[in-house]
C-alpha positions in Angstrom: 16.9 2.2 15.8 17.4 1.9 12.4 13.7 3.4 10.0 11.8 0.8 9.3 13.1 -0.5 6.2 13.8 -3.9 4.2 17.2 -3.3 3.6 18.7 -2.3 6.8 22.7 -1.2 7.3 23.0 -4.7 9.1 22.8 -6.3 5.7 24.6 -3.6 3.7 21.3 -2.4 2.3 20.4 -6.0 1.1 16.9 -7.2 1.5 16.8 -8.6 5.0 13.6 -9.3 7.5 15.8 -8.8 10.7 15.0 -4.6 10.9 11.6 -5.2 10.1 11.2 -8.2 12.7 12.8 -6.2 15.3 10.2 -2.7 14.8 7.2 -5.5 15.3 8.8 -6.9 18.7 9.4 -3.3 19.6 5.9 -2.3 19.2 4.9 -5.6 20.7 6.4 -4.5 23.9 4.4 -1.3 23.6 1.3 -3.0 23.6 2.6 -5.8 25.8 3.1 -2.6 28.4 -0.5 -1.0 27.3 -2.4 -3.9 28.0 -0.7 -4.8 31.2 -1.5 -1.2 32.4 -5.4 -0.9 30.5 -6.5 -4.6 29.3 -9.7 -2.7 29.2 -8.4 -0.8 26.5 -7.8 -3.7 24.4 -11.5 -5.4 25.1 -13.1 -6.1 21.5 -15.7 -3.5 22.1 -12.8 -1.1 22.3 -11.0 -2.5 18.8 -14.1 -2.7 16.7 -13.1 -0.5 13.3 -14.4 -0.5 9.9 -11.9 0.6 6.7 -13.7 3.1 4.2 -13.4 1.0 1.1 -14.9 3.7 -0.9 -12.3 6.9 0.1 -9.3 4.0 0.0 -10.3 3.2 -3.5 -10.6 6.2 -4.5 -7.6 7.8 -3.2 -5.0 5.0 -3.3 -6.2 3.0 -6.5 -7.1 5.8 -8.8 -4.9 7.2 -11.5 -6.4 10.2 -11.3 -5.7 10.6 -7.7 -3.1 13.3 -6.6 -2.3 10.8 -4.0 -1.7 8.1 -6.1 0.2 9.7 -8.4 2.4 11.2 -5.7 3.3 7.5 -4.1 3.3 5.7 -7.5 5.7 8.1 -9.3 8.9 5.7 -8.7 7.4 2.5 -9.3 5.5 4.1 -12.4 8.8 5.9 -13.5 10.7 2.0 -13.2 7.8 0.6 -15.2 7.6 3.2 -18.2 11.2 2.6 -18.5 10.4 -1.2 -18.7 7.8 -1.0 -21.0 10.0 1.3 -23.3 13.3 -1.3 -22.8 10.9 -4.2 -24.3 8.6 -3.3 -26.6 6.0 -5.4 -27.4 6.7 -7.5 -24.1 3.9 -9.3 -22.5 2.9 -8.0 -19.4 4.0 -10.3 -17.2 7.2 -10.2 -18.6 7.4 -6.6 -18.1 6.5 -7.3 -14.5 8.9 -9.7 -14.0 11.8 -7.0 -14.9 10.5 -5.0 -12.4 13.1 -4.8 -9.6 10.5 -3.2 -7.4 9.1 -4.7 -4.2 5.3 -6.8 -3.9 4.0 -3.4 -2.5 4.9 -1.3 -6.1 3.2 -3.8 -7.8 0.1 -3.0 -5.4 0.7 0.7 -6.0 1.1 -0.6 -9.7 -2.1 -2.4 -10.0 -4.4 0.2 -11.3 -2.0 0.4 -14.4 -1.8 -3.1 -14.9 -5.9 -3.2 -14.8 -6.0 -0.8 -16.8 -4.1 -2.5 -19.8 -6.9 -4.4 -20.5 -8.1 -1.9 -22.5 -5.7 -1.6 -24.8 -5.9 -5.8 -24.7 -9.1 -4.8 -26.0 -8.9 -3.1 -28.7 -6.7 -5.4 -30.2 -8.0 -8.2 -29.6 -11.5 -6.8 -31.3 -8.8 -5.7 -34.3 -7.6 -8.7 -34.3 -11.2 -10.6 -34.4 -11.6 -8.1 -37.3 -8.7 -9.2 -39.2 -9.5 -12.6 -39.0 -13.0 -12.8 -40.6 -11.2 -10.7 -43.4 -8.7 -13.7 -43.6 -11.5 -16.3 -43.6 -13.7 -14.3 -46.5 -10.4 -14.0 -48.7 -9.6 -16.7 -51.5 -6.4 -15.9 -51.4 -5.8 -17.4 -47.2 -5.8 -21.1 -47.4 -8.8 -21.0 -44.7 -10.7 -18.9 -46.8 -9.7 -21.1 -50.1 -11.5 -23.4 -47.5 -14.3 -21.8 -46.9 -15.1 -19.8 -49.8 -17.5 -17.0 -47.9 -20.0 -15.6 -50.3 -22.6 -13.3 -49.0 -26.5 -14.5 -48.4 -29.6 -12.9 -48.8 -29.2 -9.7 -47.3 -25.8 -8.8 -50.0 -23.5 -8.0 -47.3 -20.5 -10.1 -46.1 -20.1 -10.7 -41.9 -23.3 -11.8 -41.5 -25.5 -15.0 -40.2 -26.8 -15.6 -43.5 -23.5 -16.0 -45.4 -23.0 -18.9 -47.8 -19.7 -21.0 -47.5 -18.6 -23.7 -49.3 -18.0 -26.1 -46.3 -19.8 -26.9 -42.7 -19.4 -30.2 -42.1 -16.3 -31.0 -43.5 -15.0 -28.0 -42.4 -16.6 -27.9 -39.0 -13.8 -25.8 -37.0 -13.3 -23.7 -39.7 -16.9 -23.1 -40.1 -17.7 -22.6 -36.3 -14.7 -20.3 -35.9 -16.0 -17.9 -38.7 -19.3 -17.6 -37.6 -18.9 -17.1 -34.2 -16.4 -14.4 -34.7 -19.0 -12.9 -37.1 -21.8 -13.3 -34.2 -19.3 -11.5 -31.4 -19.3 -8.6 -33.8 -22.7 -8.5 -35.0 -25.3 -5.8 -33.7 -28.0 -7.1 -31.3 -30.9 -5.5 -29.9 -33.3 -5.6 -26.9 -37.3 -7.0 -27.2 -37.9 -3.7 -28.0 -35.7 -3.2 -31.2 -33.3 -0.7 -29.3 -29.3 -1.4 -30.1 -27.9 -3.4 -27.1 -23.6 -3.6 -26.8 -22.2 -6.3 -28.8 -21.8 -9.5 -27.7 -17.6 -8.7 -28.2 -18.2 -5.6 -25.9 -20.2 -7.3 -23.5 -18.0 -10.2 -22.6 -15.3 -7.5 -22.4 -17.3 -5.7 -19.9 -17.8 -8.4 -18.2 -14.4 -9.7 -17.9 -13.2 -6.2 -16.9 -15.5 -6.2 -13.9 -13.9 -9.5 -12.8 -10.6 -8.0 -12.7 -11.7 -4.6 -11.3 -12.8 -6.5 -8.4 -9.3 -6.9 -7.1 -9.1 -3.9 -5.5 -12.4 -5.5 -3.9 -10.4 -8.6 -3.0 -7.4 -7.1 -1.7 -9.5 -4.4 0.3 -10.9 -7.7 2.4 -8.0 -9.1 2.8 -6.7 -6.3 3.9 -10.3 -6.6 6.6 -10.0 -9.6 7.6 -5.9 -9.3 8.2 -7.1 -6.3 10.2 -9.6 -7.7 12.2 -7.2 -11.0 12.9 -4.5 -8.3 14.6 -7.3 -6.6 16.0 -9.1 -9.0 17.9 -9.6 -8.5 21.7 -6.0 -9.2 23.6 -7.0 -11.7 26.4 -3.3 -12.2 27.1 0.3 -11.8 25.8 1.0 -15.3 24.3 1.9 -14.0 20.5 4.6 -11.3 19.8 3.1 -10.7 16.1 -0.7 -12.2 16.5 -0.6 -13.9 12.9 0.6 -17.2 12.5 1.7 -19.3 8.9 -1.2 -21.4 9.4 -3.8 -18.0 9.2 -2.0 -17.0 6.1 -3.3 -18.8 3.4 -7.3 -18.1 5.0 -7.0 -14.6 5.0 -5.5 -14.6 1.8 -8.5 -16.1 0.9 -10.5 -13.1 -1.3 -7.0 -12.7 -3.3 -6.9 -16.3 -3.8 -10.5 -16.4 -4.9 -10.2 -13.6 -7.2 -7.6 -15.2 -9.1 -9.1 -18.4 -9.1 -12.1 -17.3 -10.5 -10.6 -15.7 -13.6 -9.0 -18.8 -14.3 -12.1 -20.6 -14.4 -14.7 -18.7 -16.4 -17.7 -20.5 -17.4 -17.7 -19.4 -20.8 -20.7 -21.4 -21.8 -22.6 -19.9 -19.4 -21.7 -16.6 -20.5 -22.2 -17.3 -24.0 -25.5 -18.7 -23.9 -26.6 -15.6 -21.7 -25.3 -13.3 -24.6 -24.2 -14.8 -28.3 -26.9 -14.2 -30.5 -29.4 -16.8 -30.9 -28.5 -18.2 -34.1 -25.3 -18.8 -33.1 -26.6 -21.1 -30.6 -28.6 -22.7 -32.7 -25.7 -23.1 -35.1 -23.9 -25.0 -32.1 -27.1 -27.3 -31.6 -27.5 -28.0 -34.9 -23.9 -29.7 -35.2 -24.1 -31.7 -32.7 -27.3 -33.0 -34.0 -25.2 -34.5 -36.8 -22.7 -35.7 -34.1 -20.0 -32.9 -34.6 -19.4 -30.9 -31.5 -17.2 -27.5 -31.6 -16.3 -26.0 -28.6 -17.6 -22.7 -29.3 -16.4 -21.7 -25.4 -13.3 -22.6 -26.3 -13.4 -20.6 -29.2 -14.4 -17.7 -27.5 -11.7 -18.4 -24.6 -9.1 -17.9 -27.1 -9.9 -14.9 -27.7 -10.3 -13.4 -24.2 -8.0 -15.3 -22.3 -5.3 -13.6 -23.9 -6.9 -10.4 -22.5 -7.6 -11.6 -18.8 -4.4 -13.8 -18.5 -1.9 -11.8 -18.3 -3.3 -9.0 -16.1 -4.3 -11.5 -13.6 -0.8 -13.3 -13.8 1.2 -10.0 -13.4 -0.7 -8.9 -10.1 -0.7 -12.7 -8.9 3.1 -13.4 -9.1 4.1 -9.3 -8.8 2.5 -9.0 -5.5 -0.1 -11.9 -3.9 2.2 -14.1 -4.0 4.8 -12.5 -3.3 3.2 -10.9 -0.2 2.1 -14.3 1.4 5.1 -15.4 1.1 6.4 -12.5 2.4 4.4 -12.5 5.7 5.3 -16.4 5.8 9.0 -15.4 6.3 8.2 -12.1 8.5 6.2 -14.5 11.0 9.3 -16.9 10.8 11.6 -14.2 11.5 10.2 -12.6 14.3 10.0 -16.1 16.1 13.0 -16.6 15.4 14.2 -13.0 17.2 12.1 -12.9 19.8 13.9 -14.0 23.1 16.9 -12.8 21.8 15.8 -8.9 20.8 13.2 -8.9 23.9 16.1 -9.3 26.5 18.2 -6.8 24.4 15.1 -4.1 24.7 14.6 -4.7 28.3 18.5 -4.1 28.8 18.1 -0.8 27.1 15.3 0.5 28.3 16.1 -0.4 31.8 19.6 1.3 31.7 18.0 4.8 29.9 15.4 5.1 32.8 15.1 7.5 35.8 17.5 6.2 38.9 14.3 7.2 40.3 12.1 5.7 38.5 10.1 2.5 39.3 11.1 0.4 36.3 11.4 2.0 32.9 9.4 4.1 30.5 7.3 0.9 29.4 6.2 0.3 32.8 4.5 4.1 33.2 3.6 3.9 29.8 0.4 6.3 29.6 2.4 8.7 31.4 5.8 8.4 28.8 6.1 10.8 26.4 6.1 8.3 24.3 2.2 8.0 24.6 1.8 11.7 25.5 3.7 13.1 22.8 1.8 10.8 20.7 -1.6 11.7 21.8 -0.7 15.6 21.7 0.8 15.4 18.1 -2.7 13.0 16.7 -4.9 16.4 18.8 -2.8 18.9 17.2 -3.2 17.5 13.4 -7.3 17.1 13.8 -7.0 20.7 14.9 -5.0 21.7 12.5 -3.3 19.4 9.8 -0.8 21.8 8.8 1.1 21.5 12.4 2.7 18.0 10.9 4.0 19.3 7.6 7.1 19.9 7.0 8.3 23.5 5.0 7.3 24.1 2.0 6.7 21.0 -0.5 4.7 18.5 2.1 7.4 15.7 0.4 10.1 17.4 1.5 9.9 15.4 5.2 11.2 12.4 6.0 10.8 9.3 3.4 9.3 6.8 5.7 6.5 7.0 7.9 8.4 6.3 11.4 12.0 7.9 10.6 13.3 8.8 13.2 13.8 13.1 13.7 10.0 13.4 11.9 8.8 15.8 15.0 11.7 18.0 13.9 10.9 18.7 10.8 7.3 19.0 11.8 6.2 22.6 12.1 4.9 21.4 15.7 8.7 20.9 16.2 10.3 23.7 14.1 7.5 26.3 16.3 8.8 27.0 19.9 5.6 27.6 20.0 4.4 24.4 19.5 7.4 22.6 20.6 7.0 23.1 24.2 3.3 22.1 24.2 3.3 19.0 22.2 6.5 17.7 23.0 6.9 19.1 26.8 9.4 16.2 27.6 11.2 16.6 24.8 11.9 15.9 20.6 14.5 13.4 21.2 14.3 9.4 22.3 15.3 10.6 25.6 12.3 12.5 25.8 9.9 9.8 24.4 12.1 7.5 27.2 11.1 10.1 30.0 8.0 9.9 32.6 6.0 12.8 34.3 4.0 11.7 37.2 2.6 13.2 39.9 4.1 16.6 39.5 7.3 15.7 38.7 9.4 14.3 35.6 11.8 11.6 35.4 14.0 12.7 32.5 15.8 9.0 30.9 19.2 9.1 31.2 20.1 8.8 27.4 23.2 10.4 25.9 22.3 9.6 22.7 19.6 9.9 19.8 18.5 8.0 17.0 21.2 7.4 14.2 21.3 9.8 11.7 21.1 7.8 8.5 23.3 9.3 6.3 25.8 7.4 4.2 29.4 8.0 3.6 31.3 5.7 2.0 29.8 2.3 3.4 26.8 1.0 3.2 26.9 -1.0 6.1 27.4 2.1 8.9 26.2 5.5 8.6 28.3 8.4 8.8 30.2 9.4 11.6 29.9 13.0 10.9 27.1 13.5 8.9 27.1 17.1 7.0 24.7 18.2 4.5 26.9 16.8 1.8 26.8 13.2 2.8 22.7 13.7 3.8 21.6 14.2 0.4 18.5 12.3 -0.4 19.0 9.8 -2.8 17.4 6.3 -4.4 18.2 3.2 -3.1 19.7 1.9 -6.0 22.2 4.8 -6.7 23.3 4.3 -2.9 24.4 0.8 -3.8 26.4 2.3 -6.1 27.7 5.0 -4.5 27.6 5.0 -0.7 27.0 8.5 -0.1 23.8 10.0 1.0 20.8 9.1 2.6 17.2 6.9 1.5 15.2 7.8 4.2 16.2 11.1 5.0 15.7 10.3 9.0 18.0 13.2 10.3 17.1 16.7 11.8 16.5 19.0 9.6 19.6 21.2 10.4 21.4 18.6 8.1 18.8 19.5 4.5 19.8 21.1 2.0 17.9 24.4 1.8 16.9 26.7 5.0 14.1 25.7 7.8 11.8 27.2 10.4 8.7 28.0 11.5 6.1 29.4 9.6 3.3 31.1 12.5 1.4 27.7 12.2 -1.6 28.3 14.8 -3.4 25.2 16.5 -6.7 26.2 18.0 -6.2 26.1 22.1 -2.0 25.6 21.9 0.2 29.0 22.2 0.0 31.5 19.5 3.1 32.4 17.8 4.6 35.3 19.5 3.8 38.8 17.7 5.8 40.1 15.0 5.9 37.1 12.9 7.5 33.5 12.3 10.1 31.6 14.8 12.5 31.3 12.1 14.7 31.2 14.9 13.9 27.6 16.2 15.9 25.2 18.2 15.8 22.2 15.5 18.3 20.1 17.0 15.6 17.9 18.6 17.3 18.7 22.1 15.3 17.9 25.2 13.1 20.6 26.9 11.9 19.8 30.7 14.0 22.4 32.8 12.4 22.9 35.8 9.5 20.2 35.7 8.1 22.8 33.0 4.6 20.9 32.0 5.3 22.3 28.2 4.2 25.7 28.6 1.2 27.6 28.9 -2.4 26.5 29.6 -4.4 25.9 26.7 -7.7 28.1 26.4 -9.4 25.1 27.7 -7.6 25.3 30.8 -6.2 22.3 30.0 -1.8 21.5 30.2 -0.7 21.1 26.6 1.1 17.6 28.0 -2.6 16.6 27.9 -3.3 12.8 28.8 -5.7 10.1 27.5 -4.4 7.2 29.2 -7.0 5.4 31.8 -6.7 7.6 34.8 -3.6 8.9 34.0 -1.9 12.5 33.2 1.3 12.3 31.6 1.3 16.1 31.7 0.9 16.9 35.3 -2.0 19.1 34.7 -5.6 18.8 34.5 -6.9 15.3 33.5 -9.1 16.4 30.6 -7.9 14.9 27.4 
């Protein structure tokens, strides 16, 4: 089928569920299969897993990440050119121009945090300007006012002089706790402590750095909820709408939160003392300024924004979004189960007992699986592609990816990972006891290349019509392809194998590269072959970790 993708041919490239809802039955019939075969496997003791919050932070949230800035370059490129379209736009109204989907916004969330900052600086500018405004004769408030300076000879301080207080009480208040934000304090022992501007600023910008925090849970307890132990088959997705909204919960919270500080708190643990006393001193004469609300005006404009430009760019968007996935795939279920059974059942062995599913840990879908995950903790460089390592497919499951892998560009490799072969038919084929039961597929995945509708991919795909494009041009003009899911004899510039070597699998033969290598993702079992050579375990490279099984036909090891 189709790469997983939110705007599938089906709907012309329009944002429809239906692709998506049909990958999650599909692997739901994996597992179904799994579990039916293993339930062992899928026991809680077996499922427990933990995600390293610190490495995800650091490698998916961090601007100066190579990784983030090598998956945030589109959505970062689409919101520059916001930013420069509307200048002096309000964040969330940037965000809202965005024509990106709730997971950009994600990608974008460091930048958006970040902003706060710049929300900073002006806002202590601004804070700035304003006691200059109040001091001056010339600004009716400061007519008002009339700020001379006390004692100590110096204007902006707590001993000013002004011709008003109580007749002027929210003028007054206003003036002198912006003067106290800015004013120097110090610890008991006379050493210079932040100001009380720059603490409340530091404070606020730990309550929204702790989204990443929020949305790291979330992501936990989602995790954990599709992770628990399988006792049976009854759900297709194992989320329902009613789970949502608690394990949304953190996000929820996190938000919340920032639109309720307790400023008064805060204020009282940090404004000088004299500005507090100010505060209790009015009231003794029965007039009561909200200082907190004073102080709320000046940092909500900060804190506001940020948190309403992740809220509506991507939590809400992305319960809602799960909302309509699990109504979706409810809705397909019966329907897109009985087509996959139909399928699967007419591409198996005549042979066979059943289909692929039903020998699932001796498929190569599982086998081919297990060898490629081996091969890459051997050696990492065996699932690269040539050359620039985003030159592959776009997507993490298009279809032809072992092709453009160097474990399927090496016949060296080839054979050994994928013994049953790079295509569908060879993920669709068993090897049991000996002896393999190649499925009976003609065909292979599309090849999703555009030419000339957007609703059908080409019939004779050539480089031309394969070139790899942006969604949003294709909509324009129909020609090319977003996901890049062909083989690799359709890219633009020359590939083959570079001599990769994978500790224990065949060794390149001497005299260099394979640059000669079958790409076509064509399926290899001739004679029962079990891929090859042994390994220098002594193990076949078909190896097996299936309960008691051996997809290879060798040696049982793993």
């Amino acid at each position: 089928g189709e790469t997983f993708t939110l705007t599938p041919i089906t709907a012309a490239r329009e944002t429809d569920l239906r692709n998506v809802a049909r990958h999650i039955l599909a692997e739901s019939a994996i597992q179904e299969a799994a579990y039916t075969l293993a339930p062992d496997s899928f026991a809680d003791s077996k499922l427990l897993h933990t995600i390293p919050t610190g490495f995800v932070l650091r490698a998916y949230f961090d601007q100066d990440s190579p990784l983030w800035q090598l998956m945030s370059e589109h959505a970062r490129a689409e919101y520059d050119a916001a930013v420069a379209e509307n200048p002096g736009a309000s964040l969330p109204a940037i965000v809202a121009s965005l024509d990106v989907a709730p997971a950009d916004h994600l990608v974008l969330s460091p930048v958006y945090l970040a902003s706060i900052d710049d929300a900073v600086v002006a806002a202590e500018q601004a804070i700035k300007d304003e006691i200059a405004a109040l001091q001056s004769p010339q600004t009716p408030g400061g007519a008002e006012l009339l700020v001379t300076a006390g004692d100590d000879g110096v204007l902006g301080t707590e001993d000013d002089h002004t011709a008003c207080a109580l007749t002027c009480p929210e003028l007054y208040a206003k003036y002198f706790v912006y003067v106290g934000l800015l004013a120097p304090r110090y610890n008991a022992q006379n050493e210079p402590l932040p100001s009380a501007f720059e603490k409340i600023s530091d404070e606020l910008r730990d309550e929204l750095g702790q989204f990443h925090a929020a949305y790291l849970e979330t992501i936990g307890n989602l995790s954990a909820t599709l992770n628990t132990g399988i006792t049976g088959m009854e759900s297709d997705f194992g989320l329902d709408k009613e789970q949502v909204q608690a394990l949304f919960e953190p996000m929820i919270t996190w938000a919340d939160d920032l639109a309720t500080i307790d400023y008064d708190t805060l204020l009282y643990a940090i404004l000088p003392d004299w500005i507090i006393a100010l505060d209790t001193a009015m009231q003794t004469v029965g007039i009561n300024v909200d200082i907190a609300a004073i102080v709320a005006a000046v940092f909500e404009p900060i804190i506001a924004p940020i948190k309403e430009a992740i809220y509506q760019g991507f939590i809400a968007q992305a319960e809602v979004f799960l909302e309509d996935l699990i109504a979706e795939v409810e809705a397909l279920k019966d329907e897109v189960k009985s087509e996959y059974e139909g399928r699967l059942s007419a591409a198996a062995h005549p042979e066979l007992d059943g289909h692929a599913l039903d020998h699932f840990y001796t498929s190569g879908l599982f086998a081919h699986s297990f060898n490629i995950a081996a091969a890459a903790i051997a050696n990492h460089e065996v699932v690269l592609p040539v050359g620039d390592p985003s030159a592959g497919p776009a997507s993490f499951d298009a279809s032809y990816s072992p092709s453009w892998m160097q474990a399927g560009l090496c016949p060296h490799l080839a054979g050994a990972i994928f013994p049953l072969g790079l295509d569908v038919a060879g993920a669709l084929s068993v090897r049991e006891g000996g002896q393999d039961y190649p499925a009976t597929l003609t065909e292979d995945s599309p090849v999703e290349c555009h030419d000339g509708s957007l609703s059908a991919f080409a019939d004779a795909p050539t480089a031309a019509s394969c070139v790899v494009t942006p969604l949003a041009a294709l909509l324009l003009d129909p020609v090319g392809s977003v996901s890049r899911a062909y083989p690799p004899s359709l890219a633009a510039g020359p590939l083959g194998c570079e001599g990769v070597v994978v500790p224990g699998l065949p060794e390149p033969e001497p005299g260099g590269t394979d640059s000669d290598s079958d790409s076509d993702g064509g399926t290899e079992t001739s004679g029962g072959s079990d891929g090859g050579s042994e390994t220098s375990a002594g193990t076949s490279a078909g190896t097996s970790a299936g309960p008691g099984t051996d997809a290879s036909g060798g040696t049982d090891s793993g």
